[in-house]
Structure formats: structure tokens, C-alpha cells
C-alpha positions as semicolon CSV with decimal commas, in nm:
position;residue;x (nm);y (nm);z (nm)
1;X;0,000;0,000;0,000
2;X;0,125;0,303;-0,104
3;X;0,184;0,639;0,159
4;X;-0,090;0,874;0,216
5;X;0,001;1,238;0,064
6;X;-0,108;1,521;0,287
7;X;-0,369;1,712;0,123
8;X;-0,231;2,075;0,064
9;X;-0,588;2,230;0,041
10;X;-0,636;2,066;0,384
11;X;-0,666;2,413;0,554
12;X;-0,929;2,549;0,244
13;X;-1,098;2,213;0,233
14;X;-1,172;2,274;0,641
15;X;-1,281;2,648;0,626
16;X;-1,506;2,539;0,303
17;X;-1,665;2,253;0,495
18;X;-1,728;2,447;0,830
19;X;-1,801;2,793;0,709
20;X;-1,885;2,812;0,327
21;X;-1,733;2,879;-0,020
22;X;-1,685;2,712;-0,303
23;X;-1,578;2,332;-0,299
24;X;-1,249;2,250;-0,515
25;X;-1,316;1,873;-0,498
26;X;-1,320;1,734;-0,848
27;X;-1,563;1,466;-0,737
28;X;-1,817;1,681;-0,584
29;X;-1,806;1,918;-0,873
30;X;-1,831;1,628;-1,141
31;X;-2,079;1,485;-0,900
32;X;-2,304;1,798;-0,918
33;X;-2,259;1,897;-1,281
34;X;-2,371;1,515;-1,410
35;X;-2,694;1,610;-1,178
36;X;-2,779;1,905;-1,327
37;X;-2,702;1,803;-1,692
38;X;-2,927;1,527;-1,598
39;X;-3,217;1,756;-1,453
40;X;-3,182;1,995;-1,701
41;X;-3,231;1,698;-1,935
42;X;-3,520;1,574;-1,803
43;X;-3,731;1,900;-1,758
44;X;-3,633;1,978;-2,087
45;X;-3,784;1,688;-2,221
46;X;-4,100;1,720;-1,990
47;X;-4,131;2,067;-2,109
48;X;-4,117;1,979;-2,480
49;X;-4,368;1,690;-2,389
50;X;-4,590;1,949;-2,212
51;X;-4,559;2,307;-2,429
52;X;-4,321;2,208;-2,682
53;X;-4,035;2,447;-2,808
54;X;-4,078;2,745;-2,513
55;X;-4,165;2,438;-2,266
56;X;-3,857;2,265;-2,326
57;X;-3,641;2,581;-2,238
58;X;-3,815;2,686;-1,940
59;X;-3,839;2,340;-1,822
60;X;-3,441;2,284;-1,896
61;X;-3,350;2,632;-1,718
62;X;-3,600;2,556;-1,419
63;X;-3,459;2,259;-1,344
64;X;-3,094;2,346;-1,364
65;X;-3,165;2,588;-1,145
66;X;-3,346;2,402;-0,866
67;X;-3,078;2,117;-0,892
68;X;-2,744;2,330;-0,843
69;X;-2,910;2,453;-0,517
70;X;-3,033;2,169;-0,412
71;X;-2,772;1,972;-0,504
72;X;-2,543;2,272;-0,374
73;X;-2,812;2,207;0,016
74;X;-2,673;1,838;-0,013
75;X;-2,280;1,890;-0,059
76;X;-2,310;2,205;0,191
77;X;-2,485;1,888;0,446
78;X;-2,192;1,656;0,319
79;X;-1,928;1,876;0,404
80;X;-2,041;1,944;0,780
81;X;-2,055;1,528;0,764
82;X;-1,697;1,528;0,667
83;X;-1,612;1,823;0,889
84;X;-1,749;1,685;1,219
85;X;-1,557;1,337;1,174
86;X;-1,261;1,537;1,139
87;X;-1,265;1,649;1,481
């Protein structure tokens, strides 16, 4: 098994968790743009399937919208997770 490398965002990675700002994980960003492509899929295609052309845009916007900040709710949760088992 090979050594452990000290993180050298440690520091940033702890004031992000505890107190806010914006995450520099790659696998929480990659893990929060595949949902919102994915939402912004889907109400796209629910909008086209309810009011067609316009539907499809507001549907696509809406939900990328809703699903960065909720998505955003659930890494802002995940990071007080990983915060508190730090201690």
C-alpha cells in the first residue's frame, strides 16, 4: 500500500466545509454537474412533452436551477458530515 500524501488544500478544504465557499473537490463538482445536466435533461424533455419548443427551455432552465441549489443544500450537508468526523 502506497503512503498517504497530505492534502495541501487541507486548511481550504476545512474552512469550506465548516463555514462556506466554493468546494475545489473534483468529485463533488463532477458529481453535481452530471446532476444538473441530468435535470436539465429531463425538464427539458418534460417541457417539450408538455408546451413544446418554449416548454422545453423553461423546463431545462428551471430545473438546472433548482438542482445546483439543491444539489449545492446536499454537498453544503456533506461537508459538515466530513467536517465533524474530522474532529
Amino acid at each position: 500500500m502506497a503512503p498517504q500524501r497530505d492534502d495541501p488544500l487541507k486548511d481550504y478544504h476545512l474552512i469550506t466545509d465548516t463555514v462556506g465557499g466554493p468546494s475545489l473537490r473534483a468529485k463533488d463538482n463532477l458529481i453535481q454537474g452530471a446532476v444538473v445536466l441530468w435535470s436539465a435533461a429531463v425538464g427539458a424533455g418534460v417541457g417539450y412533452l408538455v408546451r413544446g419548443g418554449m416548454g422545453a427551455i423553461l423546463g431545462g432552465v428551471g430545473m438546472a436551477v433548482v438542482s445546483t441549489l439543491v444539489s449545492g443544500l446536499v454537498l453544503m450537508v456533506l461537508g459538515w458530515v466530513r467536517a465533524a468526523k474530522r474532529r
